[in-house]
C-alpha positions as CSV (number, residue, x, y, z in Angstrom):
1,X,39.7,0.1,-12.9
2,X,38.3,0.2,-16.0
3,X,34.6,-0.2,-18.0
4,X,33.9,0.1,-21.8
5,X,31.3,2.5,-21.9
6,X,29.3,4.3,-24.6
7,X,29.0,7.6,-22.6
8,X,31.5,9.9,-24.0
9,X,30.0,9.3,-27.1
10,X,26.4,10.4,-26.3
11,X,27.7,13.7,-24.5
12,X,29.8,14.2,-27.5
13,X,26.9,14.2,-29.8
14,X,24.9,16.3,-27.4
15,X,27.6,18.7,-27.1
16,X,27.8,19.1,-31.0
17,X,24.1,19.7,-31.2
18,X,24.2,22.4,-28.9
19,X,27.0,23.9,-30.2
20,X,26.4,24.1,-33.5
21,X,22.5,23.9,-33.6
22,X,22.1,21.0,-36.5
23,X,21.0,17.5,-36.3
24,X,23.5,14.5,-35.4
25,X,22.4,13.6,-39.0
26,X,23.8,17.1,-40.9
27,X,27.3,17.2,-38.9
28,X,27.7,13.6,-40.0
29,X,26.9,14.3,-43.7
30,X,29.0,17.6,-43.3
31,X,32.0,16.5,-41.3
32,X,33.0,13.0,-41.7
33,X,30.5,11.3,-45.1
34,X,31.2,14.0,-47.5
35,X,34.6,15.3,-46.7
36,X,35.9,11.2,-47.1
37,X,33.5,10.3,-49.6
38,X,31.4,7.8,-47.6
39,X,28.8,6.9,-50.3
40,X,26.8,4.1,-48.4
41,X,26.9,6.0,-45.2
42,X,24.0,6.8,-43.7
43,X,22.3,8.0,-40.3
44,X,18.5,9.2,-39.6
45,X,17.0,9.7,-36.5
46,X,13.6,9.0,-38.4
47,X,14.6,5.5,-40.5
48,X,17.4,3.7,-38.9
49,X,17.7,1.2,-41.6
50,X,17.7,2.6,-44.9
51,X,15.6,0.8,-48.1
52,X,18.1,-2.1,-49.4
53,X,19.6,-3.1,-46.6
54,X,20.0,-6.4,-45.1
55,X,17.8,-6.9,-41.6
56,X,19.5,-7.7,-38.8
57,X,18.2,-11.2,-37.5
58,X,18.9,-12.1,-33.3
59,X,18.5,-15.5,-31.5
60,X,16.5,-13.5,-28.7
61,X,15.9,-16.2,-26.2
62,X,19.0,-18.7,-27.1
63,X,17.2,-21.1,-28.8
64,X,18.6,-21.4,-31.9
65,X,15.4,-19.4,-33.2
66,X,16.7,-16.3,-35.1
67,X,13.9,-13.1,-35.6
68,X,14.7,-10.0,-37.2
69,X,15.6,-7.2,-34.8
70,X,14.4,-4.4,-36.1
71,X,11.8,-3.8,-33.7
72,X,14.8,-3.2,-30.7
73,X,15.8,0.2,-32.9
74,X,13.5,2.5,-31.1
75,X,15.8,3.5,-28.5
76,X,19.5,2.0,-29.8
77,X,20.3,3.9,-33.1
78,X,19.2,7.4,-32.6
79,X,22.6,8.7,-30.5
80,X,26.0,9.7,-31.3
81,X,27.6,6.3,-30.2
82,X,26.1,4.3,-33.0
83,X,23.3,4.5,-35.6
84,X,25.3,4.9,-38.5
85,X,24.3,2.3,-41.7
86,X,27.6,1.4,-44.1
87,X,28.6,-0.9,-45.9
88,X,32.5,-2.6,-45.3
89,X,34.3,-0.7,-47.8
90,X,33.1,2.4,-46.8
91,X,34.4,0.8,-43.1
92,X,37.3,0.6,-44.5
93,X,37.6,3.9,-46.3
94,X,36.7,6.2,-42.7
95,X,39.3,3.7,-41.0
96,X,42.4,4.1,-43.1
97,X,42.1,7.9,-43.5
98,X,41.1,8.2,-40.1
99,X,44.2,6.7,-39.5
100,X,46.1,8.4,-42.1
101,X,45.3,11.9,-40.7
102,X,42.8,12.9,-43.0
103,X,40.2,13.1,-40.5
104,X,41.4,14.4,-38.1
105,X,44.5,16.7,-36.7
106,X,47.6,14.8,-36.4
107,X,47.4,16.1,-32.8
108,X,44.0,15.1,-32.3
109,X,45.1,11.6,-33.7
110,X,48.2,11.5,-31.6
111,X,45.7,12.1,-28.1
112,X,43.4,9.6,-29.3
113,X,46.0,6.8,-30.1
114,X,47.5,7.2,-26.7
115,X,47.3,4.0,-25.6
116,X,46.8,2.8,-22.5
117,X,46.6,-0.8,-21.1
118,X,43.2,-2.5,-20.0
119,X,43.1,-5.1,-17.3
120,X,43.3,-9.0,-18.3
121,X,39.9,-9.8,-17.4
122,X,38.4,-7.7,-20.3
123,X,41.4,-8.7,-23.1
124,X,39.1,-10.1,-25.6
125,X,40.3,-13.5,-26.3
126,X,39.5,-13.6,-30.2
127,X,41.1,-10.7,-31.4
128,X,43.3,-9.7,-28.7
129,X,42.1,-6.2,-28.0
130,X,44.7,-5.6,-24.6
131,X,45.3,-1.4,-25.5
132,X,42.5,1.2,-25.8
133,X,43.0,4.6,-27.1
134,X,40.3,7.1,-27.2
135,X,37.8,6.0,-29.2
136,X,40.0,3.5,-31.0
137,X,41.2,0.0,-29.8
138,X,44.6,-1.8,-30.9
139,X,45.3,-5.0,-31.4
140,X,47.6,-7.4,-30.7
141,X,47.3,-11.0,-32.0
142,X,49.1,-11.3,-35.0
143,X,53.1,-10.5,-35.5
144,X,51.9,-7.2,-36.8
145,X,49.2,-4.8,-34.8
146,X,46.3,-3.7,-35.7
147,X,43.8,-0.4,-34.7
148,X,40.3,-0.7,-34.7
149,X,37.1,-1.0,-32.9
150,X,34.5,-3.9,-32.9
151,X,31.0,-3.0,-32.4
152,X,27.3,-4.7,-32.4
153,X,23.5,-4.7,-31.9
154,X,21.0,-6.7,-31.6
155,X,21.1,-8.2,-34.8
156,X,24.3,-6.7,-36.0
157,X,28.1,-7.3,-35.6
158,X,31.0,-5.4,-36.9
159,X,34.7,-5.7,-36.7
160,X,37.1,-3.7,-38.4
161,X,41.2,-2.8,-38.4
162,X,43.5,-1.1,-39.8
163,X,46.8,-3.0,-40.1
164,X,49.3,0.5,-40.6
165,X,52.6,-1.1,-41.4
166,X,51.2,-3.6,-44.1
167,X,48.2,-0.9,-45.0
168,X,46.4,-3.5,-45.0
169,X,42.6,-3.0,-44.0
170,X,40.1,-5.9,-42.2
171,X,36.0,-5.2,-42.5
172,X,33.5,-8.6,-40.9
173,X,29.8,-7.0,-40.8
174,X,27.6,-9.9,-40.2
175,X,23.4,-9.5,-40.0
176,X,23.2,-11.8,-37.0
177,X,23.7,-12.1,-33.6
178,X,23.5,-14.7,-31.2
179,X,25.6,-16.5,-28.1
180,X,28.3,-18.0,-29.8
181,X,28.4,-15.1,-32.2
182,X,31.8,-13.8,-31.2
183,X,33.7,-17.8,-31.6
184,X,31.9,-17.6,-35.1
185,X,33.3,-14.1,-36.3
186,X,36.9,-15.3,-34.6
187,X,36.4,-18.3,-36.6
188,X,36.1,-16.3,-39.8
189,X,38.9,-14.3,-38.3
190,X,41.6,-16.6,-38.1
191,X,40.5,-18.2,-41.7
């Protein structure tokens, strides 16, 4: 059997609080933005969505009526499995060291790229996501695979990979979110 599920990454963050006694926000800043030079990225508790950046708009009852989304932040961007304002080339940036080894051990990178494969009924049609790692999915729709992760909001979408034998890097962030969101990113995708 298997479920995506967010949960590892909430105990994770709990577990680093405790263990180190600083806020989500400091080992962020500490650990992963300053050490790869992450200028755009950002995570607060306090102000989810920094001054300056775009608002994430939702079509909330599938009307074709898009509001902004803001007000569904209260309780969605304060844990350790999202939160985290940046903008694509910074994506790209924690992606391709990440990948490279610069992030992480090249043990703890060989664990989490251990892939296993997920049933049919969850292969995402669009980008072909059929293998899961730990915390990292790979790819398969192209001649050449890719490793990544997708991710959204309400309000927000995100797609990024990591093509490692071209070194080629793929960011889509889009502000909106609706029910045919995913056949619009895959259009933009396969353009």
């Amino acid at each position: 059997t298997y479920y995506y599920s967010n949960t590892n990454f909430l105990l994770l963050g709990m577990i680093l609080e405790s263990a180190t006694g600083k806020k989500l926000e400091q080992i962020y800043d500490e650990e992963v933005f300053t050490p790869l030079n992450l200028e755009s990225a950002y995570y607060s508790f306090d102000n989810p969505i920094p001054e300056g950046c775009a608002w994430g708009y939702a079509d909330m009852y599938g009307n074709g009526q898009f509001v902004r989304s803001d007000f569904m932040y209260k309780d969605e961007l304060h844990t350790a499995d999202g939160g985290i304002a940046i903008n694509a080339y910074d994506i790209g940036t924690f992606l391709e060291k990440l990948m490279k080894g610069e992030l992480l051990s090249e043990e703890s990178l060989a664990q989490m790229t251990d892939w296993f494969k997920i049933p049919s009924g969850w292969v995402d049609p669009y980008y072909v996501h059929s293998e899961s790692g730990y915390g990292i999915q790979k790819f398969t729709k192209e001649a050449e695979y890719s490793v990544g992760h997708s991710g959204a909001i309400t309000g927000f979408s995100t797609m990024a990979q990591y093509f490692p034998e071209s070194d080629f890097t793929y960011v889509l962030l889009v502000n909106s979110s609706s029910y045919d969101a995913e056949e619009i990113e895959a259009s933009i995708y396969d353009e």
